[in-house]
C-alpha positions as CSV (number, residue, x, y, z in Angstrom):
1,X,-44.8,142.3,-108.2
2,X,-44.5,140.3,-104.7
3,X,-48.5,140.7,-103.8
4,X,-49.4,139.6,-107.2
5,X,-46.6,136.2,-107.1
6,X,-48.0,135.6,-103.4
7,X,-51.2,135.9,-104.3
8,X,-50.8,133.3,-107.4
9,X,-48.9,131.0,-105.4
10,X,-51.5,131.0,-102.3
11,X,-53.9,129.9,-105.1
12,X,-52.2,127.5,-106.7
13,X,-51.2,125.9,-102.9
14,X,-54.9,126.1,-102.4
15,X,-55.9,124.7,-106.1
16,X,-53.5,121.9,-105.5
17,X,-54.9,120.9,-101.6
18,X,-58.2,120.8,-102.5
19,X,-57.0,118.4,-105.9
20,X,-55.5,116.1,-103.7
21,X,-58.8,115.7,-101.2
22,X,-61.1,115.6,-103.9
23,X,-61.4,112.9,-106.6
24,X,-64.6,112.1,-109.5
25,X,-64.3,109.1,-111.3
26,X,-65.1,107.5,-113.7
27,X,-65.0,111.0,-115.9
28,X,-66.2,110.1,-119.1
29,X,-69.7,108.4,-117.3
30,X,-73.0,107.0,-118.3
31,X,-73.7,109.7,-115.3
32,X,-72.8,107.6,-112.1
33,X,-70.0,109.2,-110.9
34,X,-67.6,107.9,-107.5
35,X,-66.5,110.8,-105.6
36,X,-63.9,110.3,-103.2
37,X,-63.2,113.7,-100.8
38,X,-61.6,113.9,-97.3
39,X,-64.1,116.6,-96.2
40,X,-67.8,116.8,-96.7
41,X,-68.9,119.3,-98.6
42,X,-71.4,120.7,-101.7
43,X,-71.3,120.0,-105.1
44,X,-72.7,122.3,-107.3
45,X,-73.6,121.1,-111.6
46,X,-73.7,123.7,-114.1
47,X,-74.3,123.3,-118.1
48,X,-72.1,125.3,-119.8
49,X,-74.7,128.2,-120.3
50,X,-73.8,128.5,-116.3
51,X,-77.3,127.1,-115.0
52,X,-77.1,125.4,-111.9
53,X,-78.8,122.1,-112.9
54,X,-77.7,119.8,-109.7
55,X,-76.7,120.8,-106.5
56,X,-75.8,117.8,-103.6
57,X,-74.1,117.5,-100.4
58,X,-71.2,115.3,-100.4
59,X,-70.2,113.2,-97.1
60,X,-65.9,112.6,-96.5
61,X,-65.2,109.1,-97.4
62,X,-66.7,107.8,-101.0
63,X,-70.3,108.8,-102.4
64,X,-72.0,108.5,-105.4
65,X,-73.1,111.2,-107.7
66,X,-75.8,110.4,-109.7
67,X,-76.6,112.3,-112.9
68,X,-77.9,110.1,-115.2
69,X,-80.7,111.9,-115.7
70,X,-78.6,114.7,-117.4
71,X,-78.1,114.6,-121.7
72,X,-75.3,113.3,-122.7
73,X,-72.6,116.2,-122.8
74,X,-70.4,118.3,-121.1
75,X,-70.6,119.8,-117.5
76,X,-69.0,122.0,-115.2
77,X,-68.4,120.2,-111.4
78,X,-67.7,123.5,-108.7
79,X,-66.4,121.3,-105.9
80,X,-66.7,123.5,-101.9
81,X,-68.1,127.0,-101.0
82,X,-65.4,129.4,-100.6
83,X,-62.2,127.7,-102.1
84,X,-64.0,126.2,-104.7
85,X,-62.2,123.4,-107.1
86,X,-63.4,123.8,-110.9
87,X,-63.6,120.3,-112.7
88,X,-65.2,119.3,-116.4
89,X,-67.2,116.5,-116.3
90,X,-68.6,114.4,-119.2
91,X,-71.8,112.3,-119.8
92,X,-71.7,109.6,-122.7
């Protein structure tokens, strides 16, 4: 019972750091997309098959993600490598 509570809390400790130094806005978007994020690192852009459809290195401070070449729709944001932040994001 302990390894599997230390475990979940670990992850949700983990979850919640990477929330904080990682932001996407605005989220519904014509595509353009501000990312804000304390640490550089790669984005990865899957359709909801799971296809990996954009992939892009993001610098710490503010970028700008653009997928507005991307049908309108829903898409799935994996934020880092090996602690990886999940996020939905939607194109109007």
């Amino acid at each position: 019972f302990f390894r599997k509570w230390f475990h979940d809390m670990q992850q949700s400790n983990i979850s919640d750091i990477l929330q904080e130094s990682f932001t996407i806005s605005p989220n519904p978007s014509n595509g353009l997309f501000k990312v804000k994020t304390k640490n550089s690192n790669n984005i990865y852009v899957y359709n909801l098959s799971g296809q990996l459809i954009h992939e892009q290195l993001i610098y710490s401070g503010e970028s700008i993600l653009n997928l507005s070449s991307l049908k309108s729709g829903v898409y799935i944001l994996k934020y880092g490598s090996k602690r990886e932040l999940n996020k939905r994001i939607s194109i109007q």
